[in-house]
C-alpha positions as CSV (number, residue, x, y, z in Angstrom):
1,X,0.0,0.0,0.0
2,X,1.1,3.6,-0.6
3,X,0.4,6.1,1.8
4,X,-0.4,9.9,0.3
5,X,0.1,12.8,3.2
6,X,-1.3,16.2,2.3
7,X,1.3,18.9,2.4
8,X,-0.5,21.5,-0.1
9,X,-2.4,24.2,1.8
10,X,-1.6,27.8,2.4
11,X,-1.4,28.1,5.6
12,X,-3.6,30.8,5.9
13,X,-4.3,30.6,10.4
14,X,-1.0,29.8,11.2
15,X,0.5,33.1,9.4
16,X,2.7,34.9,10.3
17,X,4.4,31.7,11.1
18,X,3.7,30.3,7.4
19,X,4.8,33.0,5.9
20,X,8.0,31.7,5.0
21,X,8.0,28.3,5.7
22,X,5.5,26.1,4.5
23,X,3.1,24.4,7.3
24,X,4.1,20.9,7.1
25,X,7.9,22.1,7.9
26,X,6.8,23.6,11.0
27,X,8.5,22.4,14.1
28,X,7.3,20.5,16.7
29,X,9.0,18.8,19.7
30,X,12.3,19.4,17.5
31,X,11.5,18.0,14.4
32,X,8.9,19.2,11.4
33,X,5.1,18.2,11.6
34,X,5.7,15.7,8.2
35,X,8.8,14.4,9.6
36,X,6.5,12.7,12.3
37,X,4.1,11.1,9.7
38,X,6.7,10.1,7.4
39,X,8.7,8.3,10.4
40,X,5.5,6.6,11.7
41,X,4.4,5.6,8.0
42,X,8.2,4.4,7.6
43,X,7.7,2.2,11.0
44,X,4.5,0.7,9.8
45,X,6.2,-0.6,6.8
46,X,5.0,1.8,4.2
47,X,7.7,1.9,1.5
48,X,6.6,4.9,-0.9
49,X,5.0,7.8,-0.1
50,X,3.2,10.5,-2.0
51,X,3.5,14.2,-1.1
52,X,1.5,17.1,-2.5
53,X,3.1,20.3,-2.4
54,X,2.0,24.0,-3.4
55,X,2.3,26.8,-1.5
56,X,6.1,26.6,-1.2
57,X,6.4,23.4,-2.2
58,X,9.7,24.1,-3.2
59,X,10.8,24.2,0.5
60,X,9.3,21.0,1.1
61,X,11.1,18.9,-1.5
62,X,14.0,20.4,-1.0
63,X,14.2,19.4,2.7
64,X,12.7,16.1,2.5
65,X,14.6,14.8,-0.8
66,X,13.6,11.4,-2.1
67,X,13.1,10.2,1.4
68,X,16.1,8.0,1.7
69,X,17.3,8.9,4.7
70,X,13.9,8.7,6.4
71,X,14.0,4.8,4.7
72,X,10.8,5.7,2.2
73,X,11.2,6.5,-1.2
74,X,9.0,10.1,-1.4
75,X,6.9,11.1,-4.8
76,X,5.6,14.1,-5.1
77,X,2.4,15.4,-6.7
78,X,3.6,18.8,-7.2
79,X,-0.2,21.6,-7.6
80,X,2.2,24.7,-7.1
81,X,0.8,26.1,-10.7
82,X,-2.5,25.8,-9.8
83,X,-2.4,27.2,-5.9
84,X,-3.8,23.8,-5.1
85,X,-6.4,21.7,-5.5
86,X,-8.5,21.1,-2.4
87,X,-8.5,17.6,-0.9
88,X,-10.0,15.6,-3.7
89,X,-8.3,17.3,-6.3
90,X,-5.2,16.7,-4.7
91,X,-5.8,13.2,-4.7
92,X,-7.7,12.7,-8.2
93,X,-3.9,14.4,-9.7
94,X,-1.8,12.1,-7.5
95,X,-4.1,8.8,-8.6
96,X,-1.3,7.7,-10.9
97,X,1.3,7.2,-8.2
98,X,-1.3,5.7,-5.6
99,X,-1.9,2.2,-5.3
100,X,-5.3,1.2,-6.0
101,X,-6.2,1.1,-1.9
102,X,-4.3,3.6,-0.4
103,X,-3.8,5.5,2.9
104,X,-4.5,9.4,3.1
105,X,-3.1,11.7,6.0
106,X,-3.4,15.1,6.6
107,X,-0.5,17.1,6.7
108,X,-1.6,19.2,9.6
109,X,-2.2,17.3,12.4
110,X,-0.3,15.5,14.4
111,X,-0.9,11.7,15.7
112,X,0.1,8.4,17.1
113,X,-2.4,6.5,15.6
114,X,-0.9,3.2,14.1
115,X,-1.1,3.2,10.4
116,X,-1.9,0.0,8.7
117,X,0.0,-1.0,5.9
118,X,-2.1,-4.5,5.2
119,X,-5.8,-2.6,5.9
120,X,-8.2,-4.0,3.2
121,X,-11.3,-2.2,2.4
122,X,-14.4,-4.9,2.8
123,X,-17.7,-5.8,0.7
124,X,-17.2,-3.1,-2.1
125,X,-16.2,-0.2,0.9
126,X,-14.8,2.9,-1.0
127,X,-13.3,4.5,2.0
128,X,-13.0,4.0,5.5
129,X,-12.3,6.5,7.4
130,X,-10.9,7.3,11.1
131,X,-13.3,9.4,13.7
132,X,-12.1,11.4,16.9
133,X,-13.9,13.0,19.9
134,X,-14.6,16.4,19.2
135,X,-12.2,18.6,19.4
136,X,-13.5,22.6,21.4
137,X,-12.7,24.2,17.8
138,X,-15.6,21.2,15.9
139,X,-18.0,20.4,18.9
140,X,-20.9,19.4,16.4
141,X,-18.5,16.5,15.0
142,X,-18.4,15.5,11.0
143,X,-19.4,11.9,10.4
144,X,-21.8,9.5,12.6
145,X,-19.7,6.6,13.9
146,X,-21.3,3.2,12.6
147,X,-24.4,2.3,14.5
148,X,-24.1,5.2,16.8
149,X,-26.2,8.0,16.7
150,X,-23.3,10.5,17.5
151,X,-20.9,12.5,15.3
152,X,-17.8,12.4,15.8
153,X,-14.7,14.4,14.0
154,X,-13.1,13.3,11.0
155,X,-9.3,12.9,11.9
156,X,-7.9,13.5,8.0
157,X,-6.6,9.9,7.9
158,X,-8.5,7.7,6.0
159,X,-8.0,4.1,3.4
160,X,-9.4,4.8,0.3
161,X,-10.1,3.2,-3.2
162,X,-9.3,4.5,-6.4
163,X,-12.8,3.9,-7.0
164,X,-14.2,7.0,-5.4
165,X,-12.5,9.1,-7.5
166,X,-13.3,6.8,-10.8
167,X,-13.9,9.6,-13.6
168,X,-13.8,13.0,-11.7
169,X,-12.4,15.7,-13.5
170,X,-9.1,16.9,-12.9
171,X,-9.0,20.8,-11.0
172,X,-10.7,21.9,-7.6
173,X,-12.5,19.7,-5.5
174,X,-13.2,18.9,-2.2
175,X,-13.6,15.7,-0.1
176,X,-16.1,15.8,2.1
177,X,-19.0,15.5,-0.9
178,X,-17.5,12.4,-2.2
179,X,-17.5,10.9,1.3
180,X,-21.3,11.9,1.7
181,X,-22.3,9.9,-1.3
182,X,-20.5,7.0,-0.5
183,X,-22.2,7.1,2.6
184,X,-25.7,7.4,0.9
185,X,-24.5,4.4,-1.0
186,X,-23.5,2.4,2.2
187,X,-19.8,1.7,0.4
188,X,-18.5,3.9,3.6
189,X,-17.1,2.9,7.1
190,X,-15.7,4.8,10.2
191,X,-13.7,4.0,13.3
192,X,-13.5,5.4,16.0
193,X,-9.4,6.2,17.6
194,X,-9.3,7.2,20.9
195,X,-5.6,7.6,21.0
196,X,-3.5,11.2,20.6
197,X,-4.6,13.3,17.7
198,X,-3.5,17.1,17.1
199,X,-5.4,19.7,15.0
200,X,-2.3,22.1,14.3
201,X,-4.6,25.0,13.2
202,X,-3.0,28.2,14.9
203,X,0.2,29.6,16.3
204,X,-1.5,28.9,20.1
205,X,-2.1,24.9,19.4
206,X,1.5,24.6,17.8
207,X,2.9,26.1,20.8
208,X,0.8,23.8,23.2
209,X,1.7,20.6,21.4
210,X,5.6,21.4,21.1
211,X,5.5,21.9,25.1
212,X,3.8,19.0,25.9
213,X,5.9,16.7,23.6
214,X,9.7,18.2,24.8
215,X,8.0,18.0,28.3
């Protein structure tokens, strides 16, 4: 399986922070936030990994490199002409280099969740996706957590197939639609993870996170 982290956003609540340096390069208890993910994919067995870069994407690759010395081999999906693509779009221009069930991590948070290399999506699934209490800043949740009248929030990790994105059109598009049908269509599942999980949306929660992980 080929895991895909999302590295192509601008930033925009973190400024002026992200001003120079792109958000997945920010630090955090001494190394950058993509560092982490790509040394827990790397542990999990995860051989290549897809990046998409844009706003100063440049930055990114040049730091990361092909990933040797993290023991991955990195690819990169690079939307830096088009200012990005949203979620989906990201993924839809990356589909090439993804395996056809493949894991998908936000770039912005940060986790010890334990990725699965050898997850298999069941009974014509499409996506399943990881849930997380609700953080103070998303206190109405995203997604209900299967047979549980509850929502929960989406964590930005989730196993997809290929499938789900089967004949979209290339440009702009966001996730959360094509995760809403599949529901419809029961070809969706969640789980729930009760473990650490980090939404890395402002200077303040950046700050808290890099305290309590040198602490």
């Amino acid at each position: 399986m080929i895991a895909m982290i999302l590295s192509a956003g601008l930033g925009t609540r973190m400024r002026p922070l992200t001003d120079h340096t792109p958000k997945p390069l920010l630090e955090v208890g001494g190394k950058p936030l993509i560092v982490w993910h790509i040394e827990r994919l790397s542990s999990a067995g995860f051989k290549i990994i897809v990046i998409n870069v844009a706003y100063l994407g440049g930055k990114i690759i040049d730091y990361l490199g092909d990933g040797s010395r993290y023991g991955v081999e990195i690819l990169y999906s690079d939307e830096q002409k088009e200012g990005g693509l949203e979620t989906a779009g990201g993924i839809i221009k990356a589909l090439p280099l993804l395996s056809d069930t493949f894991l998908v991590v936000n770039g912005d948070i940060w986790t010890d969740f334990n990725f699965n290399i050898n997850f298999k999506l069941q009974n014509k699934t499409l996506a399943h996706i990881i849930l997380i209490d609700n953080p103070p800043h998303n206190q109405k949740g995203d997604f209900y957590l299967d047979k549980t009248d509850k929502k929960y929030t989406f964590s930005g990790i989730g196993y997809y197939s290929k499938e789900i994105f089967k004949d979209l059109e290339y440009g702009k598009r966001k996730l959360a639609p094509l995760l809403f049908k599949a529901i419809e269509d029961k070809r969706l599942t969640t789980e729930y993870y009760g473990g650490e999980w980090y939404d890395i949306g402002t200077p303040k929660r950046l700050e808290e996170l890099d305290k309590k992980l040198l602490s």
